[in-house]
C-alpha positions in Angstrom: 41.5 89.8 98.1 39.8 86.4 97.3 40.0 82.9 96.3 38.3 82.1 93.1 38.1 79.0 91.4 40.1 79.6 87.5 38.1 81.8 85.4 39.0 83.1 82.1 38.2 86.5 83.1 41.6 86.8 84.9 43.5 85.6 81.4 45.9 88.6 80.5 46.8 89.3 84.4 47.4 84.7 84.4 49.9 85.0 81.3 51.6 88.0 83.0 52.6 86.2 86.0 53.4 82.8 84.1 55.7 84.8 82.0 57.2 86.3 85.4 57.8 82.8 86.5 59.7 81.5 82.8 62.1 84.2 83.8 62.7 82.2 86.9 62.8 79.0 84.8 59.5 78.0 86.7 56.6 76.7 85.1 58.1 75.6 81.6 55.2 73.1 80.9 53.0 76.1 80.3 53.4 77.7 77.1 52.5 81.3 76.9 51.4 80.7 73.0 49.1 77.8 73.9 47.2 80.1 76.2 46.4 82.3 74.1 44.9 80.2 72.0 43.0 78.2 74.2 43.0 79.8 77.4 38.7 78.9 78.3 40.1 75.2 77.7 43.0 75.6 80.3 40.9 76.9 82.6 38.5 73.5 82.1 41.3 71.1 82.5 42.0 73.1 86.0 38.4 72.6 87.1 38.4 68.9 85.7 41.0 68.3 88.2 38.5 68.2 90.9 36.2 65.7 89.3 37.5 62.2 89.8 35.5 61.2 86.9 37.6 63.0 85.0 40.8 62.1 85.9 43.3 58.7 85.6 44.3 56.3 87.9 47.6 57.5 88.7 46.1 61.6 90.1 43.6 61.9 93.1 41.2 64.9 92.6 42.9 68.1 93.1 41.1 71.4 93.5 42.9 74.7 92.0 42.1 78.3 93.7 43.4 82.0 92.5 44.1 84.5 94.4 42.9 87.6 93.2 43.5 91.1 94.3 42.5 94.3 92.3 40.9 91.9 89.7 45.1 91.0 89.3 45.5 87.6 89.7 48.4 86.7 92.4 48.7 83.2 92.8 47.8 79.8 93.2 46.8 77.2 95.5 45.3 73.6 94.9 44.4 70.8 97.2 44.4 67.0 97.1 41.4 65.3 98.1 43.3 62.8 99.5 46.9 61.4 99.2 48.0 58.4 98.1 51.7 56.6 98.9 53.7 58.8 96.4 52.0 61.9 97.7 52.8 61.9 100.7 56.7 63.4 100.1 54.3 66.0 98.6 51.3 67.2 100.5 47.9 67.8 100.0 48.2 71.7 99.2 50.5 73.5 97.1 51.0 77.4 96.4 52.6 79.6 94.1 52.8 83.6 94.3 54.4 85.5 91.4 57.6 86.8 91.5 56.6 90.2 91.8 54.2 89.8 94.2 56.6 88.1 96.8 57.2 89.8 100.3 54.3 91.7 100.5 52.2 89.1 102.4 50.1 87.3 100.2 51.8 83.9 100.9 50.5 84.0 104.1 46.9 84.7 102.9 47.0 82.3 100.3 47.5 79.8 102.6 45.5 80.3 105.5 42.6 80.7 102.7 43.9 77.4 101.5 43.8 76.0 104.3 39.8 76.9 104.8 39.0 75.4 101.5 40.8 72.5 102.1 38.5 72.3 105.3 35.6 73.0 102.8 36.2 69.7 101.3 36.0 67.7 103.8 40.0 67.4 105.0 40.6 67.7 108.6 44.4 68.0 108.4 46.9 68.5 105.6 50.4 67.8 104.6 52.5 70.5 103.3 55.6 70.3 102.2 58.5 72.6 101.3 62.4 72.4 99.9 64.5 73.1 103.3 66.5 75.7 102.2 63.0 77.5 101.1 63.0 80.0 104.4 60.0 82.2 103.3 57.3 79.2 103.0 58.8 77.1 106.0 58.2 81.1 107.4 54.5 81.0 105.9 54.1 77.5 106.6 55.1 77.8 110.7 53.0 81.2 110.6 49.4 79.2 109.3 50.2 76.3 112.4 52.3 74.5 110.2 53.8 71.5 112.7 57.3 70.3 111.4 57.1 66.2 111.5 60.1 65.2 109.9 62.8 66.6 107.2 62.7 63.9 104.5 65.8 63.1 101.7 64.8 62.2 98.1 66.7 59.6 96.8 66.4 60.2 93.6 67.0 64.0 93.6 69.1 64.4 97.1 67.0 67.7 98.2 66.0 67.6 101.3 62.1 68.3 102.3 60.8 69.8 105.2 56.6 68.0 105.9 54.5 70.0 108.2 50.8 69.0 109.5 48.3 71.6 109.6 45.3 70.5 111.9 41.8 71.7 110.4 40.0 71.6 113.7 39.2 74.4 115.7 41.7 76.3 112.4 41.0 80.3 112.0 42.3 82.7 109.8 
Protein backbone atom coordinates (compact mmCIF):
# COMPACT_ATOMS: atom_id res chain seq x y z
CA UNK A 1 0.00 0.00 0.00
CA UNK A 2 1.37 3.46 -1.27
CA UNK A 3 0.86 6.95 -1.97
CA UNK A 4 1.28 7.90 -5.61
CA UNK A 5 0.91 11.00 -7.19
CA UNK A 6 -2.31 10.54 -10.19
CA UNK A 7 -1.20 8.39 -12.88
CA UNK A 8 -3.13 7.13 -15.69
CA UNK A 9 -2.02 3.70 -15.07
CA UNK A 10 -4.65 3.41 -12.22
CA UNK A 11 -7.58 4.61 -14.89
CA UNK A 12 -10.17 1.61 -14.91
CA UNK A 13 -9.70 0.86 -10.97
CA UNK A 14 -10.23 5.38 -10.65
CA UNK A 15 -13.60 5.21 -12.70
CA UNK A 16 -14.65 2.14 -10.65
CA UNK A 17 -14.58 3.77 -7.37
CA UNK A 18 -15.99 7.24 -8.81
CA UNK A 19 -18.86 5.31 -10.01
CA UNK A 20 -19.09 3.74 -6.42
CA UNK A 21 -19.29 7.18 -5.00
CA UNK A 22 -22.29 8.49 -7.81
CA UNK A 23 -24.22 5.79 -6.16
CA UNK A 24 -23.72 7.71 -2.95
CA UNK A 25 -24.56 10.95 -4.85
CA UNK A 26 -20.84 11.96 -4.09
CA UNK A 27 -18.63 13.30 -6.62
CA UNK A 28 -21.25 14.44 -9.37
CA UNK A 29 -18.76 16.98 -10.97
CA UNK A 30 -16.90 14.10 -12.32
CA UNK A 31 -18.43 12.55 -15.28
CA UNK A 32 -17.63 8.92 -15.89
CA UNK A 33 -17.93 9.70 -19.90
CA UNK A 34 -15.42 12.51 -19.74
CA UNK A 35 -12.90 10.19 -18.30
CA UNK A 36 -12.80 8.09 -20.58
CA UNK A 37 -12.15 10.26 -23.00
CA UNK A 38 -9.68 12.21 -21.60
CA UNK A 39 -8.52 10.50 -18.62
CA UNK A 40 -4.20 11.46 -19.23
CA UNK A 41 -5.73 15.12 -19.20
CA UNK A 42 -7.55 14.71 -15.82
CA UNK A 43 -4.77 13.34 -14.41
CA UNK A 44 -2.69 16.72 -15.55
CA UNK A 45 -5.18 19.10 -14.22
CA UNK A 46 -4.66 17.06 -10.70
CA UNK A 47 -0.92 17.53 -10.92
CA UNK A 48 -1.33 21.28 -12.12
CA UNK A 49 -2.91 21.79 -8.91
CA UNK A 50 0.34 21.84 -7.13
CA UNK A 51 1.99 24.38 -9.40
CA UNK A 52 0.88 27.91 -8.40
CA UNK A 53 1.71 29.00 -11.78
CA UNK A 54 -0.88 27.22 -12.89
CA UNK A 55 -3.57 28.06 -10.93
CA UNK A 56 -6.03 31.40 -10.23
CA UNK A 57 -6.10 33.72 -7.65
CA UNK A 58 -8.99 32.47 -5.81
CA UNK A 59 -7.06 28.40 -5.18
CA UNK A 60 -3.69 28.05 -3.17
CA UNK A 61 -1.61 25.05 -4.58
CA UNK A 62 -3.04 21.81 -3.55
CA UNK A 63 -1.21 18.50 -3.90
CA UNK A 64 -3.37 15.28 -4.79
CA UNK A 65 -2.07 11.63 -3.60
CA UNK A 66 -3.72 7.96 -4.40
CA UNK A 67 -3.70 5.39 -2.36
CA UNK A 68 -2.94 2.36 -4.01
CA UNK A 69 -3.19 -1.24 -2.91
CA UNK A 70 -2.94 -4.31 -5.20
CA UNK A 71 -2.34 -1.84 -8.15
CA UNK A 72 -6.33 -1.01 -7.01
CA UNK A 73 -6.67 2.44 -6.42
CA UNK A 74 -8.42 3.24 -2.83
CA UNK A 75 -8.58 6.73 -2.31
CA UNK A 76 -7.58 10.08 -2.09
CA UNK A 77 -5.81 12.68 -0.23
CA UNK A 78 -4.67 16.27 -1.21
CA UNK A 79 -3.01 18.99 0.64
CA UNK A 80 -3.03 22.85 0.64
CA UNK A 81 0.07 24.53 0.61
CA UNK A 82 -1.20 26.98 2.70
CA UNK A 83 -4.72 28.34 3.74
CA UNK A 84 -6.14 31.41 3.07
CA UNK A 85 -9.29 33.09 5.15
CA UNK A 86 -12.03 30.90 3.42
CA UNK A 87 -10.03 27.86 4.00
CA UNK A 88 -9.66 27.76 7.13
CA UNK A 89 -13.58 26.25 7.86
CA UNK A 90 -11.82 23.72 5.53
CA UNK A 91 -8.41 22.51 6.27
CA UNK A 92 -5.34 21.95 4.62
CA UNK A 93 -5.91 18.00 3.90
CA UNK A 94 -8.80 16.22 2.65
CA UNK A 95 -9.50 12.36 1.99
CA UNK A 96 -11.81 10.18 0.34
CA UNK A 97 -11.90 6.26 0.52
CA UNK A 98 -14.41 4.41 -1.74
CA UNK A 99 -17.33 3.07 -0.57
CA UNK A 100 -16.29 -0.35 -0.69
CA UNK A 101 -13.24 -0.04 0.74
CA UNK A 102 -14.57 1.58 4.03
CA UNK A 103 -13.90 -0.18 7.52
CA UNK A 104 -11.10 -2.05 6.64
CA UNK A 105 -8.55 0.48 7.81
CA UNK A 106 -7.26 2.36 5.05
CA UNK A 107 -8.72 5.71 6.35
CA UNK A 108 -6.31 5.56 8.92
CA UNK A 109 -3.36 5.00 6.47
CA UNK A 110 -4.37 7.41 4.13
CA UNK A 111 -4.08 9.87 6.61
CA UNK A 112 -1.13 9.32 8.58
CA UNK A 113 0.57 9.01 4.95
CA UNK A 114 -1.02 12.28 4.36
CA UNK A 115 0.03 13.61 7.00
CA UNK A 116 3.91 12.74 6.07
CA UNK A 117 3.54 14.35 2.75
CA UNK A 118 2.03 17.21 3.97
CA UNK A 119 5.28 17.36 6.21
CA UNK A 120 7.15 16.72 2.89
CA UNK A 121 6.04 20.06 1.70
CA UNK A 122 7.12 22.02 4.04
CA UNK A 123 3.78 22.28 6.57
CA UNK A 124 4.52 21.88 10.15
CA UNK A 125 0.81 21.58 11.27
CA UNK A 126 -2.44 21.07 9.52
CA UNK A 127 -6.09 21.80 9.81
CA UNK A 128 -8.58 19.08 9.19
CA UNK A 129 -11.80 19.26 9.26
CA UNK A 130 -14.85 17.01 9.39
CA UNK A 131 -18.93 17.21 9.39
CA UNK A 132 -19.75 16.39 13.29
CA UNK A 133 -22.05 13.78 12.85
CA UNK A 134 -19.11 12.00 10.54
CA UNK A 135 -18.02 9.43 13.65
CA UNK A 136 -15.60 7.32 11.47
CA UNK A 137 -13.14 10.38 10.37
CA UNK A 138 -13.46 12.37 13.70
CA UNK A 139 -12.45 8.33 14.69
CA UNK A 140 -9.46 8.47 12.06
CA UNK A 141 -8.83 12.03 12.66
CA UNK A 142 -8.42 11.56 16.85
CA UNK A 143 -6.47 8.23 15.99
CA UNK A 144 -3.55 10.30 13.51
CA UNK A 145 -3.23 13.04 16.79
CA UNK A 146 -5.93 14.92 15.56
CA UNK A 147 -6.45 17.83 18.45
CA UNK A 148 -10.27 19.00 18.45
CA UNK A 149 -10.01 23.17 18.62
CA UNK A 150 -13.37 24.16 18.18
CA UNK A 151 -16.80 22.81 16.55
CA UNK A 152 -17.67 25.57 14.04
CA UNK A 153 -21.53 26.35 12.47
CA UNK A 154 -21.82 27.37 8.80
CA UNK A 155 -24.08 30.01 8.29
CA UNK A 156 -24.95 29.49 5.20
CA UNK A 157 -25.44 25.72 5.26
CA UNK A 158 -26.31 25.20 9.27
CA UNK A 159 -23.88 21.86 9.55
CA UNK A 160 -21.91 21.94 12.10
CA UNK A 161 -17.86 21.22 11.61
CA UNK A 162 -15.67 19.64 13.94
CA UNK A 163 -11.51 21.47 13.16
CA UNK A 164 -8.71 19.42 14.56
CA UNK A 165 -4.83 20.46 14.49
CA UNK A 166 -2.42 17.92 13.67
CA UNK A 167 1.25 18.99 14.82
CA UNK A 168 3.98 17.79 12.11
CA UNK A 169 6.82 17.90 14.61
CA UNK A 170 8.27 14.99 16.11
CA UNK A 171 4.79 13.21 13.91
CA UNK A 172 5.32 9.15 13.12
CA UNK A 173 3.32 6.84 11.45
Amino acid sequence: MFLTKPEIMYKESFIEALEEFHLEGRNLSFEVDDLNRDFMGFVQQLIDKSDSTKITKERVPETYFWLIDNNEFIGRVSIRHYLVAHLYRDGHVGYEIRPSKRGLGYGKQILKLGVEKARDIGLTKVLLTCDSDNFGSKKIIEYCDGNLENEIVNSETGISKLRYWIELMGYST
